[in-house]
Biopython code that builds the backbone (N, CA, C, O; Angstrom):
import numpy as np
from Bio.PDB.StructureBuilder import StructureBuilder

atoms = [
    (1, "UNK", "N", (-24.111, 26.130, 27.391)),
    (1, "UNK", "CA", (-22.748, 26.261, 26.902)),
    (1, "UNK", "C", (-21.892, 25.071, 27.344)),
    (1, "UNK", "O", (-21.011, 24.621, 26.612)),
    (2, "UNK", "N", (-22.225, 24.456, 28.823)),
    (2, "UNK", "CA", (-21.555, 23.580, 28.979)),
    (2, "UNK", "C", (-21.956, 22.197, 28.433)),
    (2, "UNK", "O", (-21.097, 21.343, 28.648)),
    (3, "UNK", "N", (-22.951, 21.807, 27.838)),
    (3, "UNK", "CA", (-23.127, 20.975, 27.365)),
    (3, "UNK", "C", (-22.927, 21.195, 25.882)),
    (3, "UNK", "O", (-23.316, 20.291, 25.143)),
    (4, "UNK", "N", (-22.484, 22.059, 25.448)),
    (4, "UNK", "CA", (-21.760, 22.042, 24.239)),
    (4, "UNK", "C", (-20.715, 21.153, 23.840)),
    (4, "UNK", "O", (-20.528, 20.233, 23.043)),
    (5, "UNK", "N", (-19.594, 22.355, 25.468)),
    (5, "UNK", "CA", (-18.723, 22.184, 24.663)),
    (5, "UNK", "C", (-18.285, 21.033, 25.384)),
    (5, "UNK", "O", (-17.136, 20.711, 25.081)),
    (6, "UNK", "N", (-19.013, 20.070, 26.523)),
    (6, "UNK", "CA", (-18.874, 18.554, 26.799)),
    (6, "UNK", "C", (-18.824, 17.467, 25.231)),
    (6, "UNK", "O", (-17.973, 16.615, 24.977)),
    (7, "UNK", "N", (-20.220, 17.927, 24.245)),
    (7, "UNK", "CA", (-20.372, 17.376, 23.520)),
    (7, "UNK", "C", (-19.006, 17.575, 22.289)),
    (7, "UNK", "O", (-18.706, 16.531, 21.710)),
    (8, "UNK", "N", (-18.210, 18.837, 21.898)),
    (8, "UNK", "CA", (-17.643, 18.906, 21.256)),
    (8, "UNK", "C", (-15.896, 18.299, 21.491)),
    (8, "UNK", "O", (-14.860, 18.129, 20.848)),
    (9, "UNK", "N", (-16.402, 18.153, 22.745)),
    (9, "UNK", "CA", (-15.043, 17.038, 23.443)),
    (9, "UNK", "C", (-15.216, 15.672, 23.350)),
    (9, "UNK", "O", (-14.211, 14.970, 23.236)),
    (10, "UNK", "N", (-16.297, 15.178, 23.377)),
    (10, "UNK", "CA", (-16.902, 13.989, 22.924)),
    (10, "UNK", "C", (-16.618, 13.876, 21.392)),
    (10, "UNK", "O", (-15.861, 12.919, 21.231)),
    (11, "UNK", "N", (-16.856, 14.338, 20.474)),
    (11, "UNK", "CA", (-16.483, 14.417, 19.556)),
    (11, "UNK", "C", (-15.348, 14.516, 18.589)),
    (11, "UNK", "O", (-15.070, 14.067, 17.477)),
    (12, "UNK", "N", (-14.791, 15.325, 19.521)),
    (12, "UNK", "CA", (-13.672, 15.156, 19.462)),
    (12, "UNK", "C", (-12.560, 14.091, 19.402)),
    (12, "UNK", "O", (-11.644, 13.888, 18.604)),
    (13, "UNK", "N", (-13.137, 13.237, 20.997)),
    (13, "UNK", "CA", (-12.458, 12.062, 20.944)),
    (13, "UNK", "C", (-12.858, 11.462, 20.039)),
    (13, "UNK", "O", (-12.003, 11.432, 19.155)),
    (14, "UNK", "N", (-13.930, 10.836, 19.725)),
    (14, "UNK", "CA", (-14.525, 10.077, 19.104)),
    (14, "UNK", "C", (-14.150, 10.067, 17.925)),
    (14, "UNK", "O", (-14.184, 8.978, 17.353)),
    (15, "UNK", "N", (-13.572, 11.512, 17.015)),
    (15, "UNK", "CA", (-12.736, 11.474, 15.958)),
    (15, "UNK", "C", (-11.066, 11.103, 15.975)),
    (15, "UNK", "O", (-10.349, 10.730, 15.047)),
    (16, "UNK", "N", (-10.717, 11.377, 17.527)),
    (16, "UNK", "CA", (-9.055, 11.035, 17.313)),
    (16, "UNK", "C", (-9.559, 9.310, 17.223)),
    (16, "UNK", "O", (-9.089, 8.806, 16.203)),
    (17, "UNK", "N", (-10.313, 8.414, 17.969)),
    (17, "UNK", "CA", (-10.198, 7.319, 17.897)),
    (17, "UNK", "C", (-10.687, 6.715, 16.758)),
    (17, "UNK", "O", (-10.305, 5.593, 16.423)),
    (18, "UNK", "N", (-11.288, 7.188, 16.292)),
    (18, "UNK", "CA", (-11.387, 6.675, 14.998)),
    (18, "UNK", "C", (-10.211, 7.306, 13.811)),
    (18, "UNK", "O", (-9.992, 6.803, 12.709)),
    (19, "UNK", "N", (-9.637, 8.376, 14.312)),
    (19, "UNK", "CA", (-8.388, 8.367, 13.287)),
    (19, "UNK", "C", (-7.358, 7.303, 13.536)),
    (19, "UNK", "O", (-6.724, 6.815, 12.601)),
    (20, "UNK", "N", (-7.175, 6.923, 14.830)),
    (20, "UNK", "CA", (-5.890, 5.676, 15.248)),
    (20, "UNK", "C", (-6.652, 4.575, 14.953)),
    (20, "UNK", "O", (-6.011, 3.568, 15.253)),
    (21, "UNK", "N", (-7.776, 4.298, 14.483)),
    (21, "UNK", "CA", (-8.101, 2.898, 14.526)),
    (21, "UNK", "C", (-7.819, 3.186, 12.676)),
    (21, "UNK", "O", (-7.272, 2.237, 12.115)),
    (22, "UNK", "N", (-8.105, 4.200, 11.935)),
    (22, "UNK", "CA", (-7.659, 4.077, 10.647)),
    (22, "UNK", "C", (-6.466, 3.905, 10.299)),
    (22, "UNK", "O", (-6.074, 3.159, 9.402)),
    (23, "UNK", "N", (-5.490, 4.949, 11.359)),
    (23, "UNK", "CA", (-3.806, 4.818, 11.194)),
    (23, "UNK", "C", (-3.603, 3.333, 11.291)),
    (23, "UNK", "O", (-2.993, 2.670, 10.452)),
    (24, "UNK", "N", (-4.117, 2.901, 12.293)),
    (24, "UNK", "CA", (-3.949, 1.242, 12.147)),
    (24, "UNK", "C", (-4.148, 0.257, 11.548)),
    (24, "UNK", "O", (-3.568, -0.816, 11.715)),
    (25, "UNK", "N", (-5.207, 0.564, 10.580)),
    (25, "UNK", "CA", (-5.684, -0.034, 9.883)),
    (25, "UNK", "C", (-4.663, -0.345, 8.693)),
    (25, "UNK", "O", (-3.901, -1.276, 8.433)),
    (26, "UNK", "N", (-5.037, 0.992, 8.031)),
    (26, "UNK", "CA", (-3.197, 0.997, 6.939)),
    (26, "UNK", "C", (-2.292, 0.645, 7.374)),
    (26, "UNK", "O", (-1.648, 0.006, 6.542)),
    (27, "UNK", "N", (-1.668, 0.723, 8.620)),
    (27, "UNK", "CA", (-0.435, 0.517, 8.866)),
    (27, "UNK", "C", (-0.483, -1.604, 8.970)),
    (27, "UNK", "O", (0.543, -2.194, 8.633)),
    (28, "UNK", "N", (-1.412, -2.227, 9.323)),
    (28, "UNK", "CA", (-1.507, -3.376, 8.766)),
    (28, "UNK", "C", (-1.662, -3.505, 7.933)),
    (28, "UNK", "O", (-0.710, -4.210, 7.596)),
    (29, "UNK", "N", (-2.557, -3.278, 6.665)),
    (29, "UNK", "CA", (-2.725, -3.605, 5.502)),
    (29, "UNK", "C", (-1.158, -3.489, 4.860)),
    (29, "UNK", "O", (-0.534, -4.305, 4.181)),
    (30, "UNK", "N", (-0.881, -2.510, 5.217)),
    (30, "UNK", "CA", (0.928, -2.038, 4.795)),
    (30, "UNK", "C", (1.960, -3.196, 4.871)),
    (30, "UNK", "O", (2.636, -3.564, 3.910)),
    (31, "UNK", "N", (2.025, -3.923, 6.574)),
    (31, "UNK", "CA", (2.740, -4.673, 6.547)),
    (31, "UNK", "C", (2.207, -5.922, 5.700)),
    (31, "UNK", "O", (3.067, -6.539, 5.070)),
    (32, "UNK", "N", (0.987, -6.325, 5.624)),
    (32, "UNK", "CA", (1.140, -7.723, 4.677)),
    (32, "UNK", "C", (1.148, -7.413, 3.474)),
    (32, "UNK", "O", (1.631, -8.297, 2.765)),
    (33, "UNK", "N", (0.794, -6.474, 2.924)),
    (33, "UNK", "CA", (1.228, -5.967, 1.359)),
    (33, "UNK", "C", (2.750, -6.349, 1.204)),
    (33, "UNK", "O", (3.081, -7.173, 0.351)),
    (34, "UNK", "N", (3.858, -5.630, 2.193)),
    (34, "UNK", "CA", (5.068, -5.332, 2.295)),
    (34, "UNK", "C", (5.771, -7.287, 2.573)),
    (34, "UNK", "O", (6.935, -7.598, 2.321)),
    (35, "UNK", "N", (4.980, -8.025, 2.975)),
    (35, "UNK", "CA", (4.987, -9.579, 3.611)),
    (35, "UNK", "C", (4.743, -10.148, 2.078)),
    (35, "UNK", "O", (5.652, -10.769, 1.528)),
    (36, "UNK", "N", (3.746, -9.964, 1.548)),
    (36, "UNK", "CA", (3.286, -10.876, 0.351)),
    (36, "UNK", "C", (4.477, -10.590, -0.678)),
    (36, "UNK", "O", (4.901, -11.479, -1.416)),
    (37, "UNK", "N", (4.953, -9.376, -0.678)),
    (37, "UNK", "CA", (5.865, -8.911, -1.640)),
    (37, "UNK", "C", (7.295, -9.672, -1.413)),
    (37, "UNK", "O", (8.077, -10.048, -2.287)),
    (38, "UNK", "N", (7.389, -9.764, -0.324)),
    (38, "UNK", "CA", (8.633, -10.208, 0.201)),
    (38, "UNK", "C", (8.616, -11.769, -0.229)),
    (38, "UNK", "O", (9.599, -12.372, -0.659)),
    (39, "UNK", "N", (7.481, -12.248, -0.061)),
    (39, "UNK", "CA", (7.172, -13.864, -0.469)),
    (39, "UNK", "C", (6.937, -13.848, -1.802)),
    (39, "UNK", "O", (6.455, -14.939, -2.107)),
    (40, "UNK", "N", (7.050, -13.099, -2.798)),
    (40, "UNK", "CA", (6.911, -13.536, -3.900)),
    (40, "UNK", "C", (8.016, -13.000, -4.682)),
    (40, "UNK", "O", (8.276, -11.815, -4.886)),
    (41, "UNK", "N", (8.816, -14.349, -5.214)),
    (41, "UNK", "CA", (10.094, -14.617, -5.848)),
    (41, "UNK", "C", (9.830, -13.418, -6.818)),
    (41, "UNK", "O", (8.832, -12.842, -7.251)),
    (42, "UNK", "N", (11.686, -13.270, -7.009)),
    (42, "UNK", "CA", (11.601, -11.816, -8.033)),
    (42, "UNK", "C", (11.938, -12.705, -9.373)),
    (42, "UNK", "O", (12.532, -13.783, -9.397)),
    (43, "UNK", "N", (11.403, -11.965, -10.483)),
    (43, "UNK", "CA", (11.471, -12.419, -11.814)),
    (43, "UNK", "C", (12.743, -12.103, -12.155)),
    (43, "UNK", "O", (13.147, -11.204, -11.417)),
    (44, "UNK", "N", (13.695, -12.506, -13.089)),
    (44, "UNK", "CA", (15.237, -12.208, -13.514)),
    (44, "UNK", "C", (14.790, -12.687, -14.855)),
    (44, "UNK", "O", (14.305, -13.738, -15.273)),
    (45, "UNK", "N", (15.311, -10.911, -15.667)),
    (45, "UNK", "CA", (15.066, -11.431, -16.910)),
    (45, "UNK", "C", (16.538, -12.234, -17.093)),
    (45, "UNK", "O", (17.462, -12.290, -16.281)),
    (46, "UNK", "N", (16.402, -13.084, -18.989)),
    (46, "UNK", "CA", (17.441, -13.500, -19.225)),
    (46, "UNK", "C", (18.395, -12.945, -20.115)),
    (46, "UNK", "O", (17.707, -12.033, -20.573)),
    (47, "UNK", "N", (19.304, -12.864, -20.588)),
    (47, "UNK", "CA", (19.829, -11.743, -21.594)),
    (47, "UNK", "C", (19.296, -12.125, -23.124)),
    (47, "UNK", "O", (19.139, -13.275, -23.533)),
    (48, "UNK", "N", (19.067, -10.973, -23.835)),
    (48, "UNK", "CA", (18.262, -11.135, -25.745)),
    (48, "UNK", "C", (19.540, -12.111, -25.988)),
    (48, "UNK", "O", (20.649, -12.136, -25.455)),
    (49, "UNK", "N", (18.977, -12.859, -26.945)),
    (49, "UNK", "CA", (19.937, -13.564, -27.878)),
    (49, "UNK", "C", (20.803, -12.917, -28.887)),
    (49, "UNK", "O", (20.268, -11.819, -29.041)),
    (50, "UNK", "N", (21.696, -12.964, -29.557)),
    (50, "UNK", "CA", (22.486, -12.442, -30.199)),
    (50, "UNK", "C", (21.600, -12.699, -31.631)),
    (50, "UNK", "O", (20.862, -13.606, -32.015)),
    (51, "UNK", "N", (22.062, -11.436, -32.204)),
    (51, "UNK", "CA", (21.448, -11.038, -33.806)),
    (51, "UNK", "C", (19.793, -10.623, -33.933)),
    (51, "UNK", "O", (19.109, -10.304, -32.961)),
    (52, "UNK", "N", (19.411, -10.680, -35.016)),
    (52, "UNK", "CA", (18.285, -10.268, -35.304)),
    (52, "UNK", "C", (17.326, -10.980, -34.647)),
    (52, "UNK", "O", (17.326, -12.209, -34.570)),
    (53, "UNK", "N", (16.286, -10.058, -34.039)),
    (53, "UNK", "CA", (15.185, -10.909, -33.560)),
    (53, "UNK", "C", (13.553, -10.623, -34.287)),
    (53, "UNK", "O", (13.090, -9.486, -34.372)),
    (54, "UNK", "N", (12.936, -11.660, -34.695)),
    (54, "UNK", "CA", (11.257, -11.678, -35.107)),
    (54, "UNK", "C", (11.882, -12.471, -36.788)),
    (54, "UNK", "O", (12.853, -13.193, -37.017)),
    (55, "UNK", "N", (10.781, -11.904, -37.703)),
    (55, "UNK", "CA", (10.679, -12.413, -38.955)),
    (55, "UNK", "C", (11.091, -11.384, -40.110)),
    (55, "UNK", "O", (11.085, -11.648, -41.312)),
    (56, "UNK", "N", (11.364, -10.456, -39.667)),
    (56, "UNK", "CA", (11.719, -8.927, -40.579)),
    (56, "UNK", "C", (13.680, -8.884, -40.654)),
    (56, "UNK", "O", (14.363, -7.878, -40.459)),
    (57, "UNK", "N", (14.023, -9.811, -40.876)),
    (57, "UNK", "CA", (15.633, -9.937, -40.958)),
    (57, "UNK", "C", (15.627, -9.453, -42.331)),
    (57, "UNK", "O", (14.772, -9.942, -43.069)),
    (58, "UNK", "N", (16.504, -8.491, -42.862)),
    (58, "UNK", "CA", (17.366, -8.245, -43.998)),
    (58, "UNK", "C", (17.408, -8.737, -44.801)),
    (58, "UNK", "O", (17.323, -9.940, -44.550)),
    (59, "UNK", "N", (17.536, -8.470, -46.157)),
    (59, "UNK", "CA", (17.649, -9.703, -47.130)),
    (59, "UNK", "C", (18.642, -9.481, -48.125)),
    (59, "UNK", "O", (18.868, -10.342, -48.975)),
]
sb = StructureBuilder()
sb.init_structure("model")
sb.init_model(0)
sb.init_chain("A")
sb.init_seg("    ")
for serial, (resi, resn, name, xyz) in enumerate(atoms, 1):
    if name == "N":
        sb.init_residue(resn, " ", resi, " ")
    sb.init_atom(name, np.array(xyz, "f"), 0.0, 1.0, " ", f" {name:<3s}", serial, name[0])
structure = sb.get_structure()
């Protein structure tokens, strides 16, 4: 019994540390996602031109 539940404490840890090494993981991938975004200029549209637009104008 006691080497059970030694082993299921072992295991235990062995799953919290591998959950914080995942939390960590995302939580970097996060910040340079959140970094690259920041470095890449925002697009601004420009305003439509006035009147009809394409080849289908009125006749």
């Amino acid at each position: 019994m006691t080497n059970e539940l030694r082993k299921a404490a072992e295991n235990r840890t062995r799953a919290i540390a591998a959950a914080r090494k995942a939390a960590e993981q995302i939580a970097t991938e996060r910040e340079e996602r959140l970094a690259r975004e920041r470095a890449t200029p925002t697009v601004t549209a420009e305003p439509l031109p006035e009147g009809p637009i394409g080849s289908g104008e009125a006749t």
